[in-house]
C-alpha positions as CSV (number, residue, x, y, z in Angstrom):
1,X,0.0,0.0,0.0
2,X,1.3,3.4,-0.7
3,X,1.5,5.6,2.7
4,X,0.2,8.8,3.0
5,X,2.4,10.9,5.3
6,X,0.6,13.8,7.1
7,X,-1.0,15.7,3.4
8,X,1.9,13.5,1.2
9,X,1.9,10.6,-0.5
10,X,5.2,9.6,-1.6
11,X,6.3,6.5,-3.8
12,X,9.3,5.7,-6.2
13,X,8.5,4.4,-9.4
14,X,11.9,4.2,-10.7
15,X,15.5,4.2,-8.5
16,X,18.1,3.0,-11.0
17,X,20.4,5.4,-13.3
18,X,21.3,4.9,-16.7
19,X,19.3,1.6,-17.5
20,X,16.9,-0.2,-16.1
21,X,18.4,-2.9,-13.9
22,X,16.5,-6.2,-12.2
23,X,13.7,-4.9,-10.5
24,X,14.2,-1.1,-10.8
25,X,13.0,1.1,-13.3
26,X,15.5,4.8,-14.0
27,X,14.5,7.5,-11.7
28,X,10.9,8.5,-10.9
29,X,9.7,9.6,-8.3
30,X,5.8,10.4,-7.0
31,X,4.3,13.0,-4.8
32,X,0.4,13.1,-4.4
33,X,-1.1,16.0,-1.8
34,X,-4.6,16.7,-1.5
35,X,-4.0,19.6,-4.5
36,X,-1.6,18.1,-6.8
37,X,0.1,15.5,-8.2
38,X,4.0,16.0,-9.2
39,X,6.5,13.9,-10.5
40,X,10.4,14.4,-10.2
41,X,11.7,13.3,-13.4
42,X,10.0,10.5,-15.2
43,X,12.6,7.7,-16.4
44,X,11.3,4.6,-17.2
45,X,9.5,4.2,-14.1
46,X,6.7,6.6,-15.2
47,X,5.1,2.8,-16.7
48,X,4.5,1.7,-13.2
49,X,1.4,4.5,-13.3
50,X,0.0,1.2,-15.7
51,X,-0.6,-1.8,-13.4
52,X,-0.9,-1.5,-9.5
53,X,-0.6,-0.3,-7.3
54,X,0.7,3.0,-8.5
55,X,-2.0,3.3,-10.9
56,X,-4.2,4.1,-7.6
57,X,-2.1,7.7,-7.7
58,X,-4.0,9.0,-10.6
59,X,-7.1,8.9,-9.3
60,X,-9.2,11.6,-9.2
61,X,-8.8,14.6,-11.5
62,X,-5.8,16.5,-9.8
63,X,-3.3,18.7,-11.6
64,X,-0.1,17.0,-12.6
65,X,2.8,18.7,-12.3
66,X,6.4,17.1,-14.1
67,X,10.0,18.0,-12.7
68,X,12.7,17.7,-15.1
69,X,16.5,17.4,-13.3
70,X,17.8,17.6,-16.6
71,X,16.8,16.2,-19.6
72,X,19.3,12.8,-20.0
73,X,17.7,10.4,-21.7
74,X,17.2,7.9,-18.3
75,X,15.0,11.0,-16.9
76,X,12.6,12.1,-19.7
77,X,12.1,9.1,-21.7
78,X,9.1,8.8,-20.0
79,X,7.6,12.1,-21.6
80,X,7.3,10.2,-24.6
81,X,4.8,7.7,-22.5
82,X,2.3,10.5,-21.8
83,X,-0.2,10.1,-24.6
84,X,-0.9,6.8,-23.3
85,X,-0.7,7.7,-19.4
86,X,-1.6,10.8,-19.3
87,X,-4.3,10.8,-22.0
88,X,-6.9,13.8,-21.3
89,X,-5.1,14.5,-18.4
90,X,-3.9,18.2,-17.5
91,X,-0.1,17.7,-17.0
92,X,2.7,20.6,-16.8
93,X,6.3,20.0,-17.1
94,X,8.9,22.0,-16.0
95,X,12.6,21.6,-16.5
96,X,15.9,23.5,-16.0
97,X,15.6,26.1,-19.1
98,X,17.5,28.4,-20.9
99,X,19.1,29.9,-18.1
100,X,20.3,26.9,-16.9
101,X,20.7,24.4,-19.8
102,X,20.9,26.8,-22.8
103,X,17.8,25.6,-24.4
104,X,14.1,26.1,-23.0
105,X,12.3,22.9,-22.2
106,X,9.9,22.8,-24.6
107,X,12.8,22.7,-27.6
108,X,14.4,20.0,-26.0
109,X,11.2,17.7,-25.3
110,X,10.3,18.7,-28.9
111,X,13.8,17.5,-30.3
112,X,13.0,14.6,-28.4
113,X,9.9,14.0,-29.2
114,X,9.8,14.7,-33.0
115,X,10.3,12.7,-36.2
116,X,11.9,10.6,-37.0
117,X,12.7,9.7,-33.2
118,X,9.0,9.9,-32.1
119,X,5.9,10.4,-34.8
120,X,4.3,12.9,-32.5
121,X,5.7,16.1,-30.9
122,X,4.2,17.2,-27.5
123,X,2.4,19.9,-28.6
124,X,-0.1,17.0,-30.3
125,X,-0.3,15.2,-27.0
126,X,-3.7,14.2,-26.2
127,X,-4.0,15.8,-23.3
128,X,-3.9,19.6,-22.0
129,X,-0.1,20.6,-22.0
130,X,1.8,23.2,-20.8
131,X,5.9,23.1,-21.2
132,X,7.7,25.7,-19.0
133,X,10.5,26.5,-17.2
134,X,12.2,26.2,-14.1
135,X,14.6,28.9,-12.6
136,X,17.3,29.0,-10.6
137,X,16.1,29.7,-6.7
138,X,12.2,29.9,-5.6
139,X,9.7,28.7,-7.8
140,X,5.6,29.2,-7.4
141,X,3.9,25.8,-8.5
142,X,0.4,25.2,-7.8
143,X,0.1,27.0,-5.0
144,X,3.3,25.0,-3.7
145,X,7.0,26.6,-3.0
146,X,9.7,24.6,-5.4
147,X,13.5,25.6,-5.2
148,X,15.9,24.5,-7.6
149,X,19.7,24.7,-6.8
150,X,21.9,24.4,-10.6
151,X,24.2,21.2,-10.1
152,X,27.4,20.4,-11.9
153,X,26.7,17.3,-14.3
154,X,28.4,16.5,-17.8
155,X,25.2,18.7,-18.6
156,X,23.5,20.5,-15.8
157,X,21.0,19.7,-14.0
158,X,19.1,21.1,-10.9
159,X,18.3,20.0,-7.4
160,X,14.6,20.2,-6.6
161,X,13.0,20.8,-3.3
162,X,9.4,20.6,-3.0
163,X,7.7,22.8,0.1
164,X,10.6,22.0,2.4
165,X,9.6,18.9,2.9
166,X,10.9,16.6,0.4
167,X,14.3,17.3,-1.6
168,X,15.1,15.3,-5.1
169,X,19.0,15.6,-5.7
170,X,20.6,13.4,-8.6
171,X,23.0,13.3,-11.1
172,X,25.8,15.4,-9.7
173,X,29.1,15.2,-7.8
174,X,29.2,15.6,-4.3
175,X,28.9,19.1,-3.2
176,X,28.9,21.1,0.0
177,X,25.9,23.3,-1.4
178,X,23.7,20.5,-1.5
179,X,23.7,20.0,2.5
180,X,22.6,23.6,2.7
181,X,20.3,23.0,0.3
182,X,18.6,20.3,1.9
183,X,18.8,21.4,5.5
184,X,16.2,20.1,7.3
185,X,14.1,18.5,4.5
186,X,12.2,15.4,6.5
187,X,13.0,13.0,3.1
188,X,16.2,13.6,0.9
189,X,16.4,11.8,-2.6
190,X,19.9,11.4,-3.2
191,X,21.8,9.4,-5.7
192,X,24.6,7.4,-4.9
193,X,26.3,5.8,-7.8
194,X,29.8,4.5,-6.2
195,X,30.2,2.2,-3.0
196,X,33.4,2.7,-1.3
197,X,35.4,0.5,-3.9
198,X,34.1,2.4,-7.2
199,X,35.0,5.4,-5.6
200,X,38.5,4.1,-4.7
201,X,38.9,2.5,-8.7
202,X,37.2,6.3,-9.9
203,X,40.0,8.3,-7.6
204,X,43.2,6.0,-9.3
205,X,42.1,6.9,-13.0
206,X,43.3,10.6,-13.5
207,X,40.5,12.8,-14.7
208,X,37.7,10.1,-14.2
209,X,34.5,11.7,-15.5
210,X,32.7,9.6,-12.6
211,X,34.0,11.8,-9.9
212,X,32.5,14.8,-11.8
213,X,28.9,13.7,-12.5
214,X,28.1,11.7,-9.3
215,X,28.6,10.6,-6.3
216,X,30.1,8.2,-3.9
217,X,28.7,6.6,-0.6
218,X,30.7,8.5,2.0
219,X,30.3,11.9,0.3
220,X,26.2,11.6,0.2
221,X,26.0,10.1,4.0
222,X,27.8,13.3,4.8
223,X,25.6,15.4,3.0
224,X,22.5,14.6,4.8
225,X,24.3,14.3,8.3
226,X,25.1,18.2,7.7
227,X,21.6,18.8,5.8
228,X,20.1,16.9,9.2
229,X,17.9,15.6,7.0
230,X,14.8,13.2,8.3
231,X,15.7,9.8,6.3
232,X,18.0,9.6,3.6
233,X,16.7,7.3,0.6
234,X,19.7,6.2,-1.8
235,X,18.3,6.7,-5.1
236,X,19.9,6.4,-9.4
237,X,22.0,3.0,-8.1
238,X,24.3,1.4,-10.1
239,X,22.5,-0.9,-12.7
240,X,26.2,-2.7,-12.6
241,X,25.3,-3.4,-8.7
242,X,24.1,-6.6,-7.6
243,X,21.6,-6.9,-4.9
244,X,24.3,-7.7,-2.6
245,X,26.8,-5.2,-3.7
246,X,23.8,-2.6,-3.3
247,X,23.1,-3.9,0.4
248,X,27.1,-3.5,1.4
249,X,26.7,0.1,0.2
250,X,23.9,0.4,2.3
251,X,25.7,-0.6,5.3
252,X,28.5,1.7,4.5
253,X,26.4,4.8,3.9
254,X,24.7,4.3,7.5
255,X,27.7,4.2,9.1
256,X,27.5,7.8,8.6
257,X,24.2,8.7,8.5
258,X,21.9,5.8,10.5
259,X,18.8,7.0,8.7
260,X,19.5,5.5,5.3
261,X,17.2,3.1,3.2
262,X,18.2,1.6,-0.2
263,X,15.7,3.0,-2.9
264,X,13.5,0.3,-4.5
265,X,10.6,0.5,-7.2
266,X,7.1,1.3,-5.5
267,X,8.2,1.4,-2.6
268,X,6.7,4.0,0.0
269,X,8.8,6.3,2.2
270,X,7.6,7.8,6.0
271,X,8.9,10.3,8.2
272,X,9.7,10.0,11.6
């Protein structure tokens, strides 16, 4: 059952990065309050809205609200589900525009939604569409407060922070403005692609991209100990991770911050 935590309702539909890997979808992530619907990024695990029980989060007729963190393919493939999932829906997305990525959002779901990669572009969308833009700082969505923080990334990409509550930080490298960022949110998203040994393997290749674009277990579990964040939730793992791998990085990122859980498809999150 999906858990609704005080006027939230919060459920992953997607925690790997990259690829889809075993039983995990690429990065989605659900938010229902009694106003809205919003969804941070919307990898692969957007299809999960199909079958249930996330299905049961489109209920009713609430405004839907789409968070781009940047527009990799692993985070946006799912816009070109929405004819199908959305249908006769009113959905808006947002993503990190111009001023942040050098293009608006709209050209860059456009490009990816056009022929000959996709026979419709999102402007035909069966459904009542609006593509804007989100800015660096404090953001009015639906009546809700959403900051953005610009992240270094092999393209950027923005943190996201919904009503202080919940904060949605992937792809990027560790980074000290990321704790202030997220101080005090009650549930940080956080990716952590490297366990201890990646990071040690990234560190002896000289100019490793890796070390650039994301990050490692120690650096995150040290982000949310200085955020004092609620519960941390590991999210974008490492579709080259076993189960078993993914469980020793779990271990090794509550050494330094107790209140971590390992992200896993439709799985629902609480606050203490």
């Amino acid at each position: 059952m999906l858990a609704r935590l005080q006027n939230y309702e919060v459920v992953a539909l997607g925690t790997a990065g990259w690829i889809p890997a075993g039983t995990r979808e690429t990065n989605c992530l659900a938010v229902k309050t009694g106003d809205a619907l919003f969804f941070f990024d919307v990898g692969t695990g957007l299809r999960r809205l199909m079958v249930d029980p996330a299905r049961n989060l489109l209920d009713g007729e609430l405004p839907i609200y789409v968070f781009l963190s940047h527009f990799h393919l692993d985070h946006v493939i799912g816009v070109s589900f929405f004819p199908l999932i959305f249908r006769h829906r009113t959905v808006t997305i947002l993503g990190p525009g111009k001023e942040i990525s050098g293009c608006t959002t709209a050209e860059a779901l456009t490009q990816l939604c056009s022929r000959p990669l996709f026979p419709s572009t999102p402007d035909r969308f069966p459904l009542n569409l609006t593509i804007g833009d989100l800015h660096a700082g404090e953001n009015e969505v639906g009546g809700h407060l959403v900051r953005t923080i610009r992240q270094r990334h092999a393209d950027p990409s923005v943190g996201i922070r919904l009503d202080e509550t919940i904060c949605y930080v992937t792809d990027t490298a560790c980074a000290e403005q990321t704790a202030t960022f997220a101080k005090d949110a009650e549930l940080l998203f956080h990716e952590c692609w490297l366990d201890r040994a990646g990071h040690r393997e990234a560190l002896q290749e000289p100019g490793s991209p890796v070390l650039e674009t994301h990050c490692h277990v120690d650096g995150v579990s040290s982000i949310a100990t200085q955020a004092g964040a609620g519960k941390l939730v590991l999210i974008h793992l490492n579709p080259v991770y076993d189960a078993l791998r993914l469980e020793a990085m779990l271990r090794e990122a509550r050494e330094g911050f107790p209140e971590t859980v390992l992200g896993h498809d439709l799985q629902s999150y609480s606050v203490h």
